[in-house]
C-alpha positions as CSV (number, residue, x, y, z in Angstrom):
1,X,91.5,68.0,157.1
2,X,89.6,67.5,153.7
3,X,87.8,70.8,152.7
4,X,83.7,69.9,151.3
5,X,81.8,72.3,149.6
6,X,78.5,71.5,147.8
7,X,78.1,73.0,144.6
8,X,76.3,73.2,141.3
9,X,77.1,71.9,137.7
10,X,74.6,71.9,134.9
11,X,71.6,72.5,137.6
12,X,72.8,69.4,139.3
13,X,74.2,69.3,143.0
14,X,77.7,68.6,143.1
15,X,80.0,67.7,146.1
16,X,83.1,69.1,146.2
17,X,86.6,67.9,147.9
18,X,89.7,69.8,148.6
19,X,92.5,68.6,150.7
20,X,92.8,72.5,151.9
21,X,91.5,76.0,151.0
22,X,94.5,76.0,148.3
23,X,93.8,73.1,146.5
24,X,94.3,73.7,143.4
25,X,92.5,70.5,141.6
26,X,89.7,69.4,143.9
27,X,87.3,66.0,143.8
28,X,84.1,66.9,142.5
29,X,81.3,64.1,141.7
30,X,77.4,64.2,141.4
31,X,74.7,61.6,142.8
32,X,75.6,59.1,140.6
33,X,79.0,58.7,141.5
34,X,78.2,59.3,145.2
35,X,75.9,56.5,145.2
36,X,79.1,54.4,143.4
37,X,81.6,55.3,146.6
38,X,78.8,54.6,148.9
39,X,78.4,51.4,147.6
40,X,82.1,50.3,147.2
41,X,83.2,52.2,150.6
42,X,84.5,49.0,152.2
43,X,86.4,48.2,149.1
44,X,87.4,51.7,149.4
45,X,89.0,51.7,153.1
46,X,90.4,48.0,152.6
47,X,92.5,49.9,148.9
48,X,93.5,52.4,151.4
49,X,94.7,50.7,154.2
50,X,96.9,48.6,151.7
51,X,98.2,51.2,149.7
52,X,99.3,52.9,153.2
53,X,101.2,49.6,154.2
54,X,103.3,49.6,151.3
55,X,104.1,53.3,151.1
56,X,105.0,52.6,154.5
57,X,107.3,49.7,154.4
């Protein structure tokens, strides 16, 4: 389960994701780019669900 941590950068808010506790290069982003995935999720899940299918064939 994906680890989230909110954070700061530059005064800013950032959101933070880590696969674990270990993780040595996490996925960090600010509003901007949280407004981007918000408004691209369903794109998001359908790139997901096809890249799953063919790692899984």
């Amino acid at each position: 389960m994906a680890k989230v941590e909110i954070t700061e950068y530059r005064g800013k808010k950032v959101l933070v994701l880590r696969r674990d506790e270990n993780d040595k290069f996490p996925f960090s982003f600010g509003l901007s780019k949280a407004r981007l995935i918000l408004d691209s999720i369903e794109e998001i899940k359908k790139f997901v669900e096809e890249a799953e299918k063919e790692e899984n064939k």
